[in-house]
Structure formats: structure tokens, C-alpha cells
LUMKOL-544316 format. One line per field, with one value per residue (C-alpha): residue in three letters; x, y, z; chain; residue number from 1. Coordinates in pm, whole numbers, plus 50000, padded with zeros to 5 digits. Layout:
LUMKOL-544316
gudo	(ALA;...)
X	(X;...)
Y	(Y;...)
Z	(Z;...)
kekol	(A;...)
marza	(NUM;...)
***
This chain:
LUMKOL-544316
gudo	(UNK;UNK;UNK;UNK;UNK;UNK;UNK;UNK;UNK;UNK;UNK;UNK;UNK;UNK;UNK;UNK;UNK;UNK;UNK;UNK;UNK;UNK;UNK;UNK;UNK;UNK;UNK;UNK;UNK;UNK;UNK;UNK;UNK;UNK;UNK;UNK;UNK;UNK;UNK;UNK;UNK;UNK;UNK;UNK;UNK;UNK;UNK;UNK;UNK;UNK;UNK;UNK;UNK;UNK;UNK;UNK;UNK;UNK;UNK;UNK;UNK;UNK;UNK;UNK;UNK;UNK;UNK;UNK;UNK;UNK;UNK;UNK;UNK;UNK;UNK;UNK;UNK;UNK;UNK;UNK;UNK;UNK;UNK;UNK;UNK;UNK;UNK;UNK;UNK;UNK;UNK;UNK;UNK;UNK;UNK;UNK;UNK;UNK;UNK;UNK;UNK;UNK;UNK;UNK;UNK;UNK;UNK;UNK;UNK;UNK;UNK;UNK;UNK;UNK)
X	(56420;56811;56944;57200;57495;57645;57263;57243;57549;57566;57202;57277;57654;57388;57134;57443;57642;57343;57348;57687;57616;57344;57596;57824;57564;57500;57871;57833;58068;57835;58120;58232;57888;57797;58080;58059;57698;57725;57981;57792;57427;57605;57724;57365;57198;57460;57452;57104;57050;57351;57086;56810;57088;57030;57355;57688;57828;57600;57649;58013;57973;57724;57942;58251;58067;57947;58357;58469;58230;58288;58610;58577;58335;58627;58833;58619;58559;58983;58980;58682;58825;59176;59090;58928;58644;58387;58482;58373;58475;58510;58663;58312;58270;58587;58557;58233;58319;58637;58424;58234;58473;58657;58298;58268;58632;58537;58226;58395;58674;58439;58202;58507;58665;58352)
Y	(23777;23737;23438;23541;23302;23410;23427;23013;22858;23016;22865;22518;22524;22557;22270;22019;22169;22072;21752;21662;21855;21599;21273;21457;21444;21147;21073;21286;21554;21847;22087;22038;21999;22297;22534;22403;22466;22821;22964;22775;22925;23304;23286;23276;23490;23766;23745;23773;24053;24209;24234;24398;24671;25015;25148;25042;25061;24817;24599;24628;24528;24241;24062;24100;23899;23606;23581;23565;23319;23114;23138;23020;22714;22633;22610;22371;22186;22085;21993;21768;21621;21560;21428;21159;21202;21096;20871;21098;21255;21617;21752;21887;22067;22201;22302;22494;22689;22793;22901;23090;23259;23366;23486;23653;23825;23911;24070;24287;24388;24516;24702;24842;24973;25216)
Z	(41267;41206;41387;41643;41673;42030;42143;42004;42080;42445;42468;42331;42521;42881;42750;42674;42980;43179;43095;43166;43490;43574;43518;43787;44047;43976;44046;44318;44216;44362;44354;43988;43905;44054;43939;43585;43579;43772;43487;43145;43208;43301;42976;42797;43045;43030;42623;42629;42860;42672;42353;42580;42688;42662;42610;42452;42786;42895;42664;42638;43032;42967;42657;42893;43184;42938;42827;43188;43260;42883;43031;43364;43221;42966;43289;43473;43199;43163;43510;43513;43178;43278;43619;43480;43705;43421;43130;42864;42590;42661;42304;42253;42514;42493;42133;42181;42507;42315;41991;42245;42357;42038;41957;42242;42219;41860;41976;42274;42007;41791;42034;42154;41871;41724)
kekol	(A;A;A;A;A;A;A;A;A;A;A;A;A;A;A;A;A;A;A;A;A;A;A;A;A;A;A;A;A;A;A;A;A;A;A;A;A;A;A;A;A;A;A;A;A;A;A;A;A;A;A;A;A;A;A;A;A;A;A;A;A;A;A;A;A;A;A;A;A;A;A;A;A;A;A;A;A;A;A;A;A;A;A;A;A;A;A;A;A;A;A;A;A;A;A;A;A;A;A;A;A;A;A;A;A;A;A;A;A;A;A;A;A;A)
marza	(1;2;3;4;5;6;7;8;9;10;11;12;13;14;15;16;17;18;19;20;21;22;23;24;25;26;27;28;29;30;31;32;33;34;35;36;37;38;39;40;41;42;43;44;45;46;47;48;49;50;51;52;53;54;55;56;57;58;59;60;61;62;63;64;65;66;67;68;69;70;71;72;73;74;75;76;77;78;79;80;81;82;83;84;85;86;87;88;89;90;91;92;93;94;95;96;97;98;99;100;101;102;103;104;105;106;107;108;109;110;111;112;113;114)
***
């Protein structure tokens, strides 16, 4: 079977997200924790139900909630960083949610346009 990219990188962008998710609570920073988490494991989930769709309007639907919520993680993901609330390195994580969602945006272009 074909590897799919958006299917991979959404999945491996949840595992690391989850992660960093886990050193918030630790800090005790339930609501970042929980937001960030929230919008980083929609992504995956939408892309892969988006490959199980049964239309093009489905899918179209399904790709558009995984960039909202690549989006929304990317957002998250500045404000933890630049608050300083964990000393990490975030360039990462920001580089990956924002391949994700010029993959996604790609995609969604695409499926559009035929």
C-alpha cells in the first residue's frame, strides 16, 4: 500500500503533540494542555476519516476540518511558545503543524478544483 503523507505526519504531529501535552500537565497548564491537545489529534482523525469518505463532498468537508484544526493547533502552539510557559524549543512543532497545513491547503485546492 502507497504511503500517505497527510495520513503520517498528522499521525506523528498527535504522538509528539501528546507529549508536549503531558509536560503541560505536569506544569499544570490544563487549559493549554487541553486546547493544544483538542485541535492536534482532530487533525489525524478528520484526515483519516476523510480517506474512508464516500463522496468528494465528504471529503472536501473532512480535509477542511483537519486544516481548521492544523490551524487552530499552530495557534496554540505560538502562544504556549511565546509565553514562555515551558522552556522548550517549539520551532518543531511549529514547522510541522505549518507543513500540515500547506499540505492540507494543497489537498483542499486540489479536491476543489476537479
Amino acid at each position: 500500500m502507497k504511503e500517505n503523507i497527510i495520513v503520517e505526519k498528522s499521525y506523528r504531529f498527535a504522538v509528539e503533540v501528546t507529549v508536549l501535552c503531558k509536560k503541560l500537565k505536569e506544569k499544570k497548564e490544563y487549559h493549554f494542555a487541553g486546547q493544544l491537545m483538542r485541535s492536534a489529534t482532530s487533525i489525524g482523525a478528520n484526515v483519516n476519516e476523510a480517506t474512508a469518505a464516500q463522496s468528494k463532498r465528504e471529503f472536501i468537508a473532512k480535509m477542511s476540518v483537519a486544516s481548521k484544526e492544523a490551524r487552530e493547533a499552530n495557534y496554540w502552539l505560538r502562544i504556549i511558545s511565546e509565553s514562555g510557559i515551558l522552556n522548550l524549543d517549539y520551532k518543531e512543532y511549529l514547522f510541522a503543524s505549518e507543513e500540515i497545513i500547506k499540505i492540507l491547503t494543497a489537498i483542499l485546492k486540489t479536491a476543489q478544483t476537479k
